[in-house]
C-alpha positions in Angstrom: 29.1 1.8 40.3 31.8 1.9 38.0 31.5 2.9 34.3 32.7 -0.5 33.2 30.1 -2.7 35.2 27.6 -1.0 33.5 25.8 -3.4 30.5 25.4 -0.8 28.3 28.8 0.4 28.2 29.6 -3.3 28.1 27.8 -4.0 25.4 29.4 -0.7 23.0 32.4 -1.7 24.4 31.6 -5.8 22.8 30.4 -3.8 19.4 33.9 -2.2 19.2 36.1 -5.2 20.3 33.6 -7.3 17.6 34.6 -4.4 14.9 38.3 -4.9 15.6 38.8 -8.5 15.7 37.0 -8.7 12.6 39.0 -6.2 11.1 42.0 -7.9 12.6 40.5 -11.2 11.5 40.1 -10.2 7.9 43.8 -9.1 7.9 45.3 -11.7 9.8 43.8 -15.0 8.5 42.2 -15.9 11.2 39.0 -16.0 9.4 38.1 -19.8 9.6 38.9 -19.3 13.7 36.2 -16.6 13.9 33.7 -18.3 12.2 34.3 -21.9 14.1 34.8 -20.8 17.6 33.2 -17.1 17.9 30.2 -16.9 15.9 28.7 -20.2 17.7 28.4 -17.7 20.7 26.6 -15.0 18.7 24.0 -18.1 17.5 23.5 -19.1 20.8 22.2 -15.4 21.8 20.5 -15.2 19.2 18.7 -18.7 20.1 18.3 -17.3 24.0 15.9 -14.3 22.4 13.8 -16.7 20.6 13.5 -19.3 23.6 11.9 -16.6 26.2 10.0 -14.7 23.5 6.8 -16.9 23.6 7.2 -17.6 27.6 7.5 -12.9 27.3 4.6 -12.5 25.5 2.0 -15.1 27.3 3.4 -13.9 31.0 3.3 -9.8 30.2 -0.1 -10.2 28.5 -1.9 -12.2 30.8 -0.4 -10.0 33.8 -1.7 -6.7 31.9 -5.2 -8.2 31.4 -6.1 -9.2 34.6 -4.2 -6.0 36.1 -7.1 -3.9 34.5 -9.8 -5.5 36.0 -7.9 -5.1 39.4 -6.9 -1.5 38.7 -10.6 -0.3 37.8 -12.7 -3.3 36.5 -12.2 -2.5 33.1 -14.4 0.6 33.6 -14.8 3.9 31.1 -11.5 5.0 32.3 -9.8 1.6 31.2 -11.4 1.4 27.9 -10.4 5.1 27.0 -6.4 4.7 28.2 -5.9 1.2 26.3 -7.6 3.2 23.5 -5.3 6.2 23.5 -2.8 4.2 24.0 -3.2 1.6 20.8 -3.8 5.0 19.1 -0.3 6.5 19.7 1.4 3.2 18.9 -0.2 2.2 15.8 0.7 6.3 14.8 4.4 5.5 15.9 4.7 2.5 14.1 3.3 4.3 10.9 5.9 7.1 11.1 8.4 4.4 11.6 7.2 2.8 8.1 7.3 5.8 6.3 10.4 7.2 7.3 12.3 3.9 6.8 10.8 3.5 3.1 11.6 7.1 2.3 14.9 7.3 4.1 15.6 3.4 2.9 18.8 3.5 4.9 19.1 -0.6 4.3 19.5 0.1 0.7 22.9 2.3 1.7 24.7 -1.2 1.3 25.6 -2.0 -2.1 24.2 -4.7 -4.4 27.4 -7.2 -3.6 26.9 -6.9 0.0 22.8 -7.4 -0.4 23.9 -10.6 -2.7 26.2 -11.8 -0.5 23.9 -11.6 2.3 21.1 -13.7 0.6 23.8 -15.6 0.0 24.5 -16.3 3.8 21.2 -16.8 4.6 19.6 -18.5 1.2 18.1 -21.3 2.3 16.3 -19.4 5.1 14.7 -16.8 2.3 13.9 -19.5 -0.2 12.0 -20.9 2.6 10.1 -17.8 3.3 9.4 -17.1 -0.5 7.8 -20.5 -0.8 5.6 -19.9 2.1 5.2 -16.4 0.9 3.2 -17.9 -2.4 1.0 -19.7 -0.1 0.1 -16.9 1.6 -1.3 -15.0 -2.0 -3.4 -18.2 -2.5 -5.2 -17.3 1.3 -8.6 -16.0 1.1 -9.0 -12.7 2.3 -10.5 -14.3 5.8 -7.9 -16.3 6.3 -5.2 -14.3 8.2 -8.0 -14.1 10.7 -8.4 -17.2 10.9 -5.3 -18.3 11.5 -5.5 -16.2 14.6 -7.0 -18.7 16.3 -5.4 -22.1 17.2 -6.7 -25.3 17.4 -3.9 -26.3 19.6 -2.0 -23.8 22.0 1.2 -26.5 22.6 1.8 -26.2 18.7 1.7 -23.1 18.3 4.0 -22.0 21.5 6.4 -24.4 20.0 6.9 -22.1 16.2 7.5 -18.3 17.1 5.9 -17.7 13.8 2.9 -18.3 15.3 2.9 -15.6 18.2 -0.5 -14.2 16.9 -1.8 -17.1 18.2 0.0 -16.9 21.4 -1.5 -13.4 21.6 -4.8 -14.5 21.0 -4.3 -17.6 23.7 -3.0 -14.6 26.4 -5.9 -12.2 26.0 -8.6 -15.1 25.9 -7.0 -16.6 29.1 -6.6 -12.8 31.0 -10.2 -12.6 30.0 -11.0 -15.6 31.7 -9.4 -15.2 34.8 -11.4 -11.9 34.8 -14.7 -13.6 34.5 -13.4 -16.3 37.5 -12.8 -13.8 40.4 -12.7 -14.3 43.6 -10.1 -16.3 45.5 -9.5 -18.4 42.6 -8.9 -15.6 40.3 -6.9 -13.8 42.4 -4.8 -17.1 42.6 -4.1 -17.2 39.3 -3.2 -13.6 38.6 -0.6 -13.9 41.8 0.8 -17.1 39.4 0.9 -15.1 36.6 2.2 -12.2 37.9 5.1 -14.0 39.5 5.4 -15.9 36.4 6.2 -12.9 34.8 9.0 -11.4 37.5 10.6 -14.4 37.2 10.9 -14.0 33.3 11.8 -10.6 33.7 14.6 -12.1 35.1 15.6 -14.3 33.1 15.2 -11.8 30.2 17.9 -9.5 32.3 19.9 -12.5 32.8 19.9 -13.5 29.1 20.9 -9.3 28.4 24.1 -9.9 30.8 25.5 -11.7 27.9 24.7 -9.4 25.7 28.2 -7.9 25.5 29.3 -11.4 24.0 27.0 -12.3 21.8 27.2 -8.6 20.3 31.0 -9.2 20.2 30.4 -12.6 18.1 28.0 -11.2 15.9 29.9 -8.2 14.8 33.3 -10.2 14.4 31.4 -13.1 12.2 29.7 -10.4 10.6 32.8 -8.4 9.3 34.0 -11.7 8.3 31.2 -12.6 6.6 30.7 -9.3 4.6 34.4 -7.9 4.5 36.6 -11.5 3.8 39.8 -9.9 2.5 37.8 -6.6 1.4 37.6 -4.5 4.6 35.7 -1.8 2.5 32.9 -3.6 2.9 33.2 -3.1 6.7 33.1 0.7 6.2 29.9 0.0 4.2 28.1 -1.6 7.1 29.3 1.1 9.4 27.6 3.7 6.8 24.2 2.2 6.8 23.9 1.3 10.0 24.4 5.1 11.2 22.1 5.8 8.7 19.7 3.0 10.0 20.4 5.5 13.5 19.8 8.4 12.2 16.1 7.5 11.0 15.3 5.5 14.0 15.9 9.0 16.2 14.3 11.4 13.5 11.5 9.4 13.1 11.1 9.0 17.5 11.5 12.9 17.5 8.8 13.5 15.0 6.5 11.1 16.8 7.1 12.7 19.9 6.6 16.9 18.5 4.1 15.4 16.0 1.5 12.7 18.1 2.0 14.7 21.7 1.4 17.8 20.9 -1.6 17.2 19.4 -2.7 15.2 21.9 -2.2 18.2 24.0 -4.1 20.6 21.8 -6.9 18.7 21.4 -7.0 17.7 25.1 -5.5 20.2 26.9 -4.1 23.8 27.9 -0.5 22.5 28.6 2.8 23.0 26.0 4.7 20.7 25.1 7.4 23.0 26.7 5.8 22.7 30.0 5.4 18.8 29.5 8.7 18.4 29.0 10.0 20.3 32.0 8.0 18.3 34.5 8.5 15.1 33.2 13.0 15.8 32.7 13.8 14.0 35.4 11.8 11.0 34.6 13.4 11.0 30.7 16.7 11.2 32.1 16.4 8.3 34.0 14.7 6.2 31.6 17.3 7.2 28.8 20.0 6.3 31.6 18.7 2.9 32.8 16.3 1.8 29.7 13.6 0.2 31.5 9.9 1.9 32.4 9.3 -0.4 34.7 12.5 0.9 37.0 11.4 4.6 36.3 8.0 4.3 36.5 8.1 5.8 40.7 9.5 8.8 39.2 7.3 9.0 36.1 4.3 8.6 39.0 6.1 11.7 41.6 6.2 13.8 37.8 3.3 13.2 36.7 1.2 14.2 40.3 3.2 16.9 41.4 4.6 18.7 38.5 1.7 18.3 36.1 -0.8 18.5 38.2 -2.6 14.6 37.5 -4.9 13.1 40.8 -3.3 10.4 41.7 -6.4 8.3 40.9 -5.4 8.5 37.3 -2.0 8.5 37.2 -2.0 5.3 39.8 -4.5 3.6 37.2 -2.7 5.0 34.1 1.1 4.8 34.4 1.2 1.1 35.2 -0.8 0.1 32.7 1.3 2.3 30.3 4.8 0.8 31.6 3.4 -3.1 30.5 1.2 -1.9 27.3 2.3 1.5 26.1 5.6 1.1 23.8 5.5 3.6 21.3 9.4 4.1 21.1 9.9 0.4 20.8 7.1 -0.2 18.4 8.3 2.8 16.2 12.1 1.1 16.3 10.5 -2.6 15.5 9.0 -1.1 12.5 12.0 0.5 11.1 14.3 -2.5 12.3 12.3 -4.8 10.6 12.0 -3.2 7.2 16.1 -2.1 7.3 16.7 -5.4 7.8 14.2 -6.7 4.9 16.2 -4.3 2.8 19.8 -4.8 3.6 19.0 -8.5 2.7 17.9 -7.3 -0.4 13.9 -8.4 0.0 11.3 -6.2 -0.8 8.1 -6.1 1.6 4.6 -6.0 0.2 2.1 -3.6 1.9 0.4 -7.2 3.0 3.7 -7.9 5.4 4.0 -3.7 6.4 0.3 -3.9 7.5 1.4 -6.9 9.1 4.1 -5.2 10.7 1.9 -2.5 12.3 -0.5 -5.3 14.0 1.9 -7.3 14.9 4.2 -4.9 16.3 1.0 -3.4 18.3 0.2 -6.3 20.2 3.7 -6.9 20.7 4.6 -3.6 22.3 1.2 -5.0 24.5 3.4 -8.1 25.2 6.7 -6.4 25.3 8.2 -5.8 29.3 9.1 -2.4 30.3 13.0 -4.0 31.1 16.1 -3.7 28.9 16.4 -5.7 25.9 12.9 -6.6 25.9 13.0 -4.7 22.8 14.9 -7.0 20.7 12.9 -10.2 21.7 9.5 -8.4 20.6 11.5 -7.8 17.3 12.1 -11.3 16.4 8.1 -11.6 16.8 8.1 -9.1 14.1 10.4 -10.5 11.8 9.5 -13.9 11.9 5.5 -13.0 11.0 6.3 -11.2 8.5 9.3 -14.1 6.9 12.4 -12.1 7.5 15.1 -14.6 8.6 15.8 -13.1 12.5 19.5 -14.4 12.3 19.2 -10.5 10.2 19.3 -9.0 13.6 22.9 -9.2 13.7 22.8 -6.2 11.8 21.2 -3.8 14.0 22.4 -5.4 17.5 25.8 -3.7 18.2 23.6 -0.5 17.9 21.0 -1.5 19.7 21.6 -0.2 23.4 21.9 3.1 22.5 18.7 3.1 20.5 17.3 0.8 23.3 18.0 4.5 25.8 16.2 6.5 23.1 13.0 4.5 22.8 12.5 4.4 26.5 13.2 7.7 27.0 9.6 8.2 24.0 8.1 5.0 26.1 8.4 6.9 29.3 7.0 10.1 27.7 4.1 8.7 26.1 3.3 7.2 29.0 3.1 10.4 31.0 1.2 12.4 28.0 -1.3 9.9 28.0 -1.8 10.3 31.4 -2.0 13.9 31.1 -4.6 13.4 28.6 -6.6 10.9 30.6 -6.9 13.4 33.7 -7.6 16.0 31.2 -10.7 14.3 29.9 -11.6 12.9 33.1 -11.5 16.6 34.7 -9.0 15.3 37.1 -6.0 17.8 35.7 -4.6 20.5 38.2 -2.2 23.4 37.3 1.0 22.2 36.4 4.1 23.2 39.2 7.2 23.5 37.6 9.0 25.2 40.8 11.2 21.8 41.7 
């Protein structure tokens, strides 16, 4: 396949074309053209990611349910790897939080850009700051609560409301559980083809990607540069700072979390982890989906680090539908750089919320490219961010998108190290092919 047909090239290759015409845009006059006949594509992408993001979450969630009980019937081998694996995401999202409050890489824009982007999107944050003075007079019960709907159809129509969602999928995976039999099976064949077939339509809704990022970028230089192109070369700034954290704070998660998972659990390096499991990183950094690496992760995993196939069989499947540390860890900083380049500060309320929400959205979130960015409107939108903010962080996304899989991947595999380890199912590692 040529370089060219490749959506992640097309998609830097939108970002840069989106740069230019903006630029040229800015220079030319043709600002009012831009704004009328481009930027209605970048809405409409935008609007794609929030119409499959409840139909993502219900499909994925259900399917990883019921796939437990198929996989082992939920036994002490289930309950430990969903453990380990909640674990390692809610530590990723926490090193995500710190390191974009420290770092604050939104704040990198200066206070006429932040002003003229409340500006834009005013009467979406005067929204949220009314309902955010509702939410100080909840009780302290009340977030819990609201967990759980009185009416499913209502609260699949708001994205807002994707707790609830959650809470519908697990409560409905359970129940298929509980059915069995041929009627259970039924259903879990429905919702396991319900969810290829959205799959699908999430990699259909990415092959535009390279537009909509185009759009975006060129109505976004618009909006923030007009006739002052140094504002441009602002937004370029922060966003490769935005970059930079993103990748320092996956690195640290990875040398941090990992390795001492592997000293608690077991006798093998990180050094030695990484050099059975290469071939699996490379691919998932190449193609950005678990799901299409996972028959490699598996091959790694048995052969090179020595893992029965009992576990890793049981383990790695469940990890490529439940286990998104990288993405949960880029959802977390995503969220709160967007929060600050629009100039709103987030209270540890809506940070907490970030870390529960953005667990059981990694739990939600397909192991397929751009699956990512859906489970990150989830996040903004619960914790009253406007998501039309994503436009931001979009032109960068792909690349980040390689990076996250590439710690997905890996924290798949060192949980299944772990597993086999504490399970006394771990041979010696062969790193001779």
């Amino acid at each position: 396949m040529k370089w060219y047909r490749k959506l992640h090239w097309q998609i830097i290759l939108g970002l840069i074309l989106g740069l230019l015409w903006g630029l040229i845009s800015a220079l030319a006059g043709f600002n009012e053209f831009t704004l009328d006949f481009i930027k209605p594509f970048g809405t409409i992408f935008i609007t794609l990611l929030k119409l499959i993001a409840v139909p993502l979450v219900l499909a994925s969630l259900v399917a990883g349910v019921t796939s437990l009980n198929d996989t082992a019937s939920l036994s002490r081998m289930g309950g430990k790897t969903v453990l380990i694996y909640l674990c390692t995401t809610i530590f990723a999202i926490t090193i995500g939080l710190v390191s974009v409050n420290l770092w604050e890489p939104g704040k990198a824009l200066p206070e006429e850009t932040k002003i003229e982007l409340q500006e834009t999107y005013k009467d979406n944050v005067g929204e949220k700051e009314e309902g955010a003075m509702l939410v100080k007079e909840r009780r302290p019960l009340d977030f819990i609560v609201g967990i759980v709907p009185d009416n499913f159809f209502k609260s699949a129509s708001e994205n807002s409301n994707m707790l609830q969602v959650v809470f519908v999928a697990i409560l409905l995976g359970i129940g298929i559980i509980k059915v069995g039999g041929e009627k259970g099976k039924l259903l879990v064949n429905v919702f396991d083809s319900f969810n290829d077939v959205i799959i699908k339509i999430v990699d259909l809704i990415m092959k535009t990607a390279p537009y909509g990022v185009f759009a975006l970028m060129a109505a976004l230089i618009v909006d923030l540069a007009g006739d002052d192109l140094g504002k441009a070369g602002d937004l370029l700034y922060a966003l490769g700072a935005y970059c930079l954290v993103v990748v320092s704070a996956l690195i640290l998660h990875v040398l941090l979390v990992y390795t001492a998972m592997f000293k608690i659990f077991t006798k093998v390096s990180l050094g030695t982890f990484f050099k059975a499991i290469r071939p699996a990183m490379l691919l998932g950094f190449s193609t950005s989906s678990s799901s299409a690496t996972l028959p490699v992760t598996m091959e790694r995993v048995e052969k090179n680090l020595g893992v029965e196939e009992e576990v890793s069989s049981f383990v790695l499947p469940i990890g490529a539908t439940i286990n998104m540390d990288g993405t949960s860890l880029y959802q977390a900083v995503a969220a709160v750089f967007i929060a600050q380049a629009l100039g709103m500060d987030l209270t540890i309320i809506q940070q907490l919320t970030i870390v529960l929400t953005a667990t059981l959205a990694s739990v939600g979130a397909a192991g397929v490219p751009g699956a990512g960015i859906v489970m990150l409107v989830v996040v903004l939108q619960a914790i009253e961010v406007p998501v039309e903010g994503i436009a931001l962080i979009l032109g960068v996304d792909r690349i980040l998108d390689m990076c996250r899989t590439t710690v997905n991947i890996t924290g798949d595999a060192a949980v299944a190290l772990t597993v086999a380890s504490s399970e006394g199912k771990l041979g010696t590692p062969n790193l001779d092919d």
